[in-house]
N, C-alpha and C positions, 0 to 999 in steps of 0.2 A: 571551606574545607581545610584542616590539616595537612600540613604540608608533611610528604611523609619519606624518607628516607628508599625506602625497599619493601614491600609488598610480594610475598610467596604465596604462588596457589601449591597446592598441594592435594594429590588423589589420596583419600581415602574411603576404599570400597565403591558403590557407586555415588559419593557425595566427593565436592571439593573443599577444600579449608582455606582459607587465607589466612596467609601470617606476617603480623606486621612488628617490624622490627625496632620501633619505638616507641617510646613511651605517648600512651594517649587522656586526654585530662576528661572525665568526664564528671559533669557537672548538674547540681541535684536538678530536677524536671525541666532539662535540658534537653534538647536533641544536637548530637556530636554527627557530621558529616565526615568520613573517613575517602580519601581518595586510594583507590584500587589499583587504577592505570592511569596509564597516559598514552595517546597515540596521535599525537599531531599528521595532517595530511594524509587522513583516511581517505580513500576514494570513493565519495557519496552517488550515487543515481538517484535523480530527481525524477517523480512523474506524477503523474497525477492520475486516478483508478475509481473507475465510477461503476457499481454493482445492480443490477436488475434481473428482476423476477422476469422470466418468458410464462406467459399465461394463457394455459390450453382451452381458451372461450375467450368470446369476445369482448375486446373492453374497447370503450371509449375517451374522448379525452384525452389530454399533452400532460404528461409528468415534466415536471421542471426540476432539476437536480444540480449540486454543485459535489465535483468529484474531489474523493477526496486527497487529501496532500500525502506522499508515501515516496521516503527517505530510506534507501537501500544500500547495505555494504555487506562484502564478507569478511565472515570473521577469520583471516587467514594474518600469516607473520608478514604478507608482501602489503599488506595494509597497518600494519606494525603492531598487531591485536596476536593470534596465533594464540590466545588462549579460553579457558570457558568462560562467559560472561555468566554472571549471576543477574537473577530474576531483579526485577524495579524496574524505576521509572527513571526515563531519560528526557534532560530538559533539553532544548533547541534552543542555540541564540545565534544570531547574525551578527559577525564580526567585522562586514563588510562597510558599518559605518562606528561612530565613538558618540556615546559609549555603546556596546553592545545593546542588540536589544533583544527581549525575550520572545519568540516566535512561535512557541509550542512544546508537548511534551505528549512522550505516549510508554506504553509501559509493555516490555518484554520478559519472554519468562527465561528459565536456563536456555542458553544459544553455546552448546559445543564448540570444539574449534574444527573449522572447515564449514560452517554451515551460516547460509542467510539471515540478514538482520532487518526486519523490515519495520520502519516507523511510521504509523499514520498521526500527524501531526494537526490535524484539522483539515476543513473543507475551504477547498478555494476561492477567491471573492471575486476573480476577476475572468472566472471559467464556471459558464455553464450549459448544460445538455436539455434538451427536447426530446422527449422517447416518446412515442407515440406506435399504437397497433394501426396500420393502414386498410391491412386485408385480412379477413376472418373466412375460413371454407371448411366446413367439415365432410369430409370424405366419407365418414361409414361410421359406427356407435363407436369405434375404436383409435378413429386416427381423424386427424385436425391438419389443415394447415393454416400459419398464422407468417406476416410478413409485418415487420417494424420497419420506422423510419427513426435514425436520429441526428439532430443538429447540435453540430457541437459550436458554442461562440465562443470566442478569444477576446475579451476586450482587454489585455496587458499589452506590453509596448515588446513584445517579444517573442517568439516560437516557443508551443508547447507541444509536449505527446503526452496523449490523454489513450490511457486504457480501458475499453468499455468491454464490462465482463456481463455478459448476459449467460444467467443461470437456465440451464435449462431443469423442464420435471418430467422425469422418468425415459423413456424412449425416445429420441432426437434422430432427425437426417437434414442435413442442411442440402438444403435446392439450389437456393442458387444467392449470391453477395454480391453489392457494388465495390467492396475490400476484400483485400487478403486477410483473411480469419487465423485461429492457431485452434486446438482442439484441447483444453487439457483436464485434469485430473479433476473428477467433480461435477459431471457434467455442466459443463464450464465451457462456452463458447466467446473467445476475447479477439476483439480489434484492438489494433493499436493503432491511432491516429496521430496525425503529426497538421499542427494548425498554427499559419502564419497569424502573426500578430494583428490585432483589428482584423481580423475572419471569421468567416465560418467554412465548416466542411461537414460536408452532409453524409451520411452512408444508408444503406438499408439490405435486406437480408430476408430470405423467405426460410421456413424449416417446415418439416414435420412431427408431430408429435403425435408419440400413440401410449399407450396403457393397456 
């Protein structure tokens, strides 16, 4: 990337403009990289978010899943960002050994200032999940109840929280969980687990479903 002096965003109407202040060489069937920002010691959240269908019939069978890798900041000035990021793709490298090395990339659209930045960077090698339906009961031509079980395995040398977001379809009540659950937008039913290194931790969860 060019090294670059000073870089002005700039509102005009509902689009921003960037303006840069020196001269840049661009060169015949070339691609030029222009650097934007700079924000050293962003504050990242690590975790890791594994997605499942909830399935109003019975099904058989263990799904084996690996969740995926998901890199979080806000784009606020206390993280030395505080302004719009424009849409691309962001690469990941770990600087934590020399030389760097390349760890992933995932690709964001316009991210305001004040607002969440989330990266799915790839699926993790050293985490993964067991979903399984246990119990199948139908209640009446309109309402089901279904009860999973999942295992989550750790084989890294370290504590993870693994978020397991189970979609639900159409009408939901949840009965009864071996976790604290959260409820959110979408119907979206999410644990958050936290797994010692070399572990596992198991949870399961009964609901209802109707239509």
């Amino acid at each position: 990337a060019d090294s670059l002096s000073h870089v002005e965003s700039r509102s005009i109407g509902d689009f921003h403009q960037y303006v840069i202040d020196a001269p840049v060489a661009l060169h015949k069937n070339d691609q030029t990289q222009l650097k934007l920002m700079e924000a050293p010691g962003i504050d990242v959240v690590k975790t890791y978010r594994l997605k499942s269908k909830v399935q109003p019939f019975s099904v058989g069978g263990v799904e084996r899943s690996a969740p995926e890798i998901l890199l979080s900041f806000l784009n606020n000035e206390r993280n030395q960002l505080g302004r719009p990021l424009p849409a691309g793709t962001v690469r990941v490298f770990d600087r934590s050994r020399s030389p760097e090395t390349f760890i992933g990339e995932a690709r964001i659209g316009h991210r305001p200032v004040g607002t969440d930045v989330e990266l799915v960077t790839g699926r993790a090698f050293d985490i993964s999940v067991k979903r399984s339906q246990t119990d199948f009961r139908r209640i009446n031509d309109r309402r089901v109840e279904v009860t999973y079980e999942l295992k989550v395995a750790n084989a890294s040398g370290r504590r993870v929280t693994v978020e397991l977001e189970e979609l639900m379809p159409g009408e939901w009540q949840l009965l009864e969980a071996s976790d604290v659950s959260e409820r959110r937008p979408g119907n979206r039913l999410v644990f958050t687990k936290s797994v010692s290194a070399e572990s596992e931790a198991l949870l399961s969860y009964r609901v209802r479903l109707g239509w």
